[in-house]
N, C-alpha and C positions, 0 to 999 in steps of 0.2 A: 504494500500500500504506500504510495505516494506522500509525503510531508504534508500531514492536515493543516499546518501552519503556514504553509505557501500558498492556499487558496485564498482567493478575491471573491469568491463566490456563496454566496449565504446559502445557498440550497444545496454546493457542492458540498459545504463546510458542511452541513446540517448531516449528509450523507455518508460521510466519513466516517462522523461521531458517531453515529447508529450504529456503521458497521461495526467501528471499534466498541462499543459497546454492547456486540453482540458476541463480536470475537473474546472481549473480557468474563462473560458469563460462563460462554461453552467453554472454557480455561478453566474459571471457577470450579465447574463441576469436574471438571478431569481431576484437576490436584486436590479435589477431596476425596480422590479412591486413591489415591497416590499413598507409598506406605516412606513418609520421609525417612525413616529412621534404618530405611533399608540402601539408601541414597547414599553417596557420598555427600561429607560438608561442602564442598564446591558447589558442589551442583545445588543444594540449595540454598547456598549464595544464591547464586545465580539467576535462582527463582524469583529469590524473594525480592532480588533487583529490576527481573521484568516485570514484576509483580508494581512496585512501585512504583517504574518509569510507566505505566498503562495507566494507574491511577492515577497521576499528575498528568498525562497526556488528554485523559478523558476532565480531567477536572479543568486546566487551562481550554479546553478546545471548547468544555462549556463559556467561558468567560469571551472565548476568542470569538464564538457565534453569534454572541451578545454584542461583543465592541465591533463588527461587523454591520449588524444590524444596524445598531445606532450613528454609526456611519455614513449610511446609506439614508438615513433618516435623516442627517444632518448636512448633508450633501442636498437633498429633496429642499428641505427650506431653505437654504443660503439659495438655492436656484431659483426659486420663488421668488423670495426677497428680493435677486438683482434684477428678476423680471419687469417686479414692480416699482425698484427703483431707475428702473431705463425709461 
């Protein structure tokens, strides 16, 4: 998947987050049949780092969706505004 964070586009951004929000659950349910203890420590390092990096991705990309939007809100009325001030 492509840098959620390089899109210009609210509906592409929107699409992302879903997937990775979908891809974080079906994840979820994997590593709860997961027997860590049978695991090498590396390895779940490693987890517990993708594990985090997916939650601050899905947490930022909510924020990012947001300041996007608003964006594009606030682009809408300054263009208004010059309309009406021309």
């Amino acid at each position: 998947m492509s840098d959620l964070f390089s899109e210009r586009d609210p509906q592409r951004v929107a699409q992302k987050l879903s997937a990775l929000e979908r891809f974080a659950t079906r994840r979820d349910r994997f590593l709860e049949r997961l027997d860590f203890h049978a695991l090498g420590v590396q390895t779940c390092r490693e987890i517990v780092m993708a594990d985090n990096y997916l939650a601050e991705t899905i947490m930022f990309g909510q924020l990012y969706a947001q300041h996007l939007a608003d964006m594009i809100a606030l682009g809408t009325q300054l263009t208004s505004e010059a309309k009406r001030a021309a």
